[in-house]
N, C-alpha and C positions, 0 to 999 in steps of 0.2 A: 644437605650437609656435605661441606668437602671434608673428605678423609686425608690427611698428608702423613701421620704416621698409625699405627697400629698397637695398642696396647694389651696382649691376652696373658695376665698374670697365671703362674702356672703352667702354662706351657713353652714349651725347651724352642728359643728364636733359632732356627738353622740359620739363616743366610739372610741379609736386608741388602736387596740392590735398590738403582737408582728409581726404580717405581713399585718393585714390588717386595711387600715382606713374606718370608717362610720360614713356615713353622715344624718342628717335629709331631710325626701323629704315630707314634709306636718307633719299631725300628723299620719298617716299609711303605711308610704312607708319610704325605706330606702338605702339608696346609699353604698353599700360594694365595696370597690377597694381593690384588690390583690394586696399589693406593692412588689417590689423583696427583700425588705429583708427578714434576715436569722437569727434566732435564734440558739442556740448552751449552754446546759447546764445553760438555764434559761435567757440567756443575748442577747438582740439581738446584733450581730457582726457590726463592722464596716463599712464591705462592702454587697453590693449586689449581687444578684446572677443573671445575665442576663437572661432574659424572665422568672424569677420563676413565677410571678406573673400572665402572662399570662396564661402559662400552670396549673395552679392551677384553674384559672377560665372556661379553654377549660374541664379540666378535671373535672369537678362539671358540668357543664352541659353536658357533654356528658352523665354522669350516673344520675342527675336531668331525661332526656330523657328515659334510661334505664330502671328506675326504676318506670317512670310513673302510671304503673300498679300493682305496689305491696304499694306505699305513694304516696301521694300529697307532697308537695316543697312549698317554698315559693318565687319561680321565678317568677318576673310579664314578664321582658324582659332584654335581654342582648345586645339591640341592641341602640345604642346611639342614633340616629335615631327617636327612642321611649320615649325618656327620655324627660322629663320636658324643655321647651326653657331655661330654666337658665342655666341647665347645658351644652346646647351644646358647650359655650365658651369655656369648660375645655376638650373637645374629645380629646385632646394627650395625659392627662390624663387616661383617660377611656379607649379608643379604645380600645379590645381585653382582658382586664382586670378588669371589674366593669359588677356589676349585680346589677337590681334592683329589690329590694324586698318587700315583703309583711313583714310591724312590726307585729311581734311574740313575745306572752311571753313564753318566753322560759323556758322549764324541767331545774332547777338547778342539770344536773346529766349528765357526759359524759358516755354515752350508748356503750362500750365496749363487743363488739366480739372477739372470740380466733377461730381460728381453726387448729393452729399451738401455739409452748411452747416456748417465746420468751421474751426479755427485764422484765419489771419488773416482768409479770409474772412466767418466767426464775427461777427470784432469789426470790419469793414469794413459790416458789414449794419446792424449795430447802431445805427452811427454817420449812417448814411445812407440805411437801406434797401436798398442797391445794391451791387453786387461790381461793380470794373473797369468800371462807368458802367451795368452789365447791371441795371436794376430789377426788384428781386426782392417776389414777392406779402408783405403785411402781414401778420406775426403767426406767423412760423416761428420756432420752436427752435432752441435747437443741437443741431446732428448730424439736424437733419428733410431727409427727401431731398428733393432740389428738383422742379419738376415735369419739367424735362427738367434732360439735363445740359449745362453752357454751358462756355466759353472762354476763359479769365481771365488772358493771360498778364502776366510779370514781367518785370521787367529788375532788373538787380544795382545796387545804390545803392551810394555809395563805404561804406558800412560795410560793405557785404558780402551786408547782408539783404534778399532778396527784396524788391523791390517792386511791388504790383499797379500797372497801368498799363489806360486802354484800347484797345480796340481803333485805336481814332482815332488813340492817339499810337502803336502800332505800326508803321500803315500810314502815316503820318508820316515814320518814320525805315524803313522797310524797303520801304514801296510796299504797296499795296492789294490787287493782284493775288499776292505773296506772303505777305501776313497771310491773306487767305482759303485760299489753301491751306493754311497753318499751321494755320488754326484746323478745316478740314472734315478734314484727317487727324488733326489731334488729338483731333478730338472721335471719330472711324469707331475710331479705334484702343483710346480708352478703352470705349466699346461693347461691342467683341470683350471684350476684356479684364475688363469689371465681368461681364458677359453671364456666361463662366466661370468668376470668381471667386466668384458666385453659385450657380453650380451646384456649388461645393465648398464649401459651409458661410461665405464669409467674402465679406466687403463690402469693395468697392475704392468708398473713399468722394470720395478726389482722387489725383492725381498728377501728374508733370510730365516733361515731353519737353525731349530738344532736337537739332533737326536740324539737317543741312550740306550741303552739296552735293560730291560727287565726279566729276568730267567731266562738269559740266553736270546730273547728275543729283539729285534731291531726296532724300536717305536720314536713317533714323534713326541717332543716334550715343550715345553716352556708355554708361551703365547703361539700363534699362528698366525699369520696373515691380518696383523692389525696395522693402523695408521702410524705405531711407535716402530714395527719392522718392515715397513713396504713402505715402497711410493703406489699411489693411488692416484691419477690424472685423471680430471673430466673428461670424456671421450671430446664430447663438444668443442670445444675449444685448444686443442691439443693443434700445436703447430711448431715442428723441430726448428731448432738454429738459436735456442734459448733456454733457459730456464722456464717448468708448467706451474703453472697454479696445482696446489694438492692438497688433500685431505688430511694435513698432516701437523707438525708444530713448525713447521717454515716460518710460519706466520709468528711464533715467538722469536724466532731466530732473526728473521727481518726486522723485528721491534727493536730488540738489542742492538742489533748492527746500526739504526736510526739514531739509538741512544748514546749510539757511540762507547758501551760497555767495554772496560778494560778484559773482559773473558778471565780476569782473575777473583777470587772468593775477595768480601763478601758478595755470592750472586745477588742482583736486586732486587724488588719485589714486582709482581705485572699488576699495571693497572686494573682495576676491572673488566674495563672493555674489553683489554684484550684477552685477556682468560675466559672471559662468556665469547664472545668472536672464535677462540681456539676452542674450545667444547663444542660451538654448536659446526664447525669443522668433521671434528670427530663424530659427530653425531650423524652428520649428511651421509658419511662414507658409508657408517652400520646400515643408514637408513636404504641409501639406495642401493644397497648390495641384498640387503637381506628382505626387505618391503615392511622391515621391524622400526618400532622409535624404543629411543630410551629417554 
């Protein structure tokens, strides 16, 4: 079954972004479901992507797990089982795709790690030499790993798209004393993180965080290190001065750009292929990261 929206009559919808619905679970807890749709150049697409939504949620707890010892998370349980009797009616729903969580107020800042020269970053270097104010050495590639990895984060611009920012104007609107924590557990986290995805064949070349606070306490929230927030490169065939093959929806984006899509609504629909082609994508990344299928 692909899942593209979510129906749980009865309980109170907090938030619907572009892949996942949330739900109210009291006044402290929160119902995230991973739905399988698929965004693409701001719009979400027509169609779904078979088991995205799964692997997104297998993939956030596997590194929730991981990372135990470097953040606290805001996982209560992923097991339906656990969950509130209201919601067990909806477990087709949920099964293997929803987490419930501890409500976080959340850092208005996507906490941005590099340790590779890529997408916007790419074209921010280019233009200036520079990511998010950080001057970077003369005469890199795209996709050349940088000499360390740095802390670039973003803030949402009214169209929606990411936008790099620096450090300066973080600690600006957040305080200085909070951007530096942001930025030394973003960076310790991706670390860990690139560290093992290296020792499984694939390059964690960027990603992106975003934390909240729960009683005072600093935790990570949302997804973690999936194929919709990271790049992912085959170690294998990883060679800078270009654009990498990744474990990611490039591969819808490529389709579009083929089709020559206006990138205005209505989005179109993906043929088969390529929505089985982009799942079993996502599926390789879980697989070879974790030694799991879905």
């Amino acid at each position: 079954m692909v899942l593209t929206d979510t129906n749980l009559p009865g309980i109170p919808l907090h938030a619907k972004g572009k892949v996942r619905d949330v739900y109210e679970v009291g006044s402290d807890r929160l119902l995230i479901i991973a739905t399988d749709r698929i965004s693409a150049f701001d719009y979400i697409l027509a169609s779904g992507i078979p088991d995205k939504g799964r692997v997104l949620t297998a993939m956030s707890l596997f590194w929730f797990k991981f990372l135990a010892d470097v953040t606290p998370n805001h996982l209560i349980t992923a097991n339906v089982d656990e969950y509130p009797a209201n919601l067990h009616p909806f477990r087709d729903q949920l099964e293997g795709r929803s987490m419930l969580v501890h409500r976080a107020k959340m850092v208005d800042v996507e906490c941005v790690a590099r340790g590779y020269i890529s997408g916007s970053g790419w074209k921010d270097y280019k233009s200036s030499g520079a990511i998010c104010g950080i001057a970077l050495p003369t005469g890199l590639k795209e996709s050349d790993r940088l000499p360390e990895p740095i802390f670039t984060p973003a803030t949402k611009a009214q169209t929606g798209h990411d936008e790099n920012v620096s450090f300066d104007t973080v600690a600006a609107h957040i305080g200085v004393e909070l951007t530096n924590r942001l930025r030394d557990l973003t960076l310790a986290i991706y670390r860990k993180a690139a560290d093992f995805s290296w020792s499984k064949g694939i390059i964690l070349a960027d990603t992106k965080f975003e934390f909240g606070f729960v009683g005072g306490e600093l935790i990570l929230g949302d997804e973690v290190l999936t194929p919709d927030s990271s790049r992912f490169w085959p170690r294998a065939t990883y060679a800078p001065g270009g654009a990498q093959p990744s474990y990611d929806k490039q591969f819808v984006r490529d389709y579009l750009e083929r089709i020559q899509w206006s990138k205005r609504p209505p989005a179109p629909p993906l043929p088969a292929e390529i929505a089985v082609r982009t799942s079993e994508k996502y599926k390789t990344a879980y697989r070879e990261l974790t030694g799991m299928s879905i």
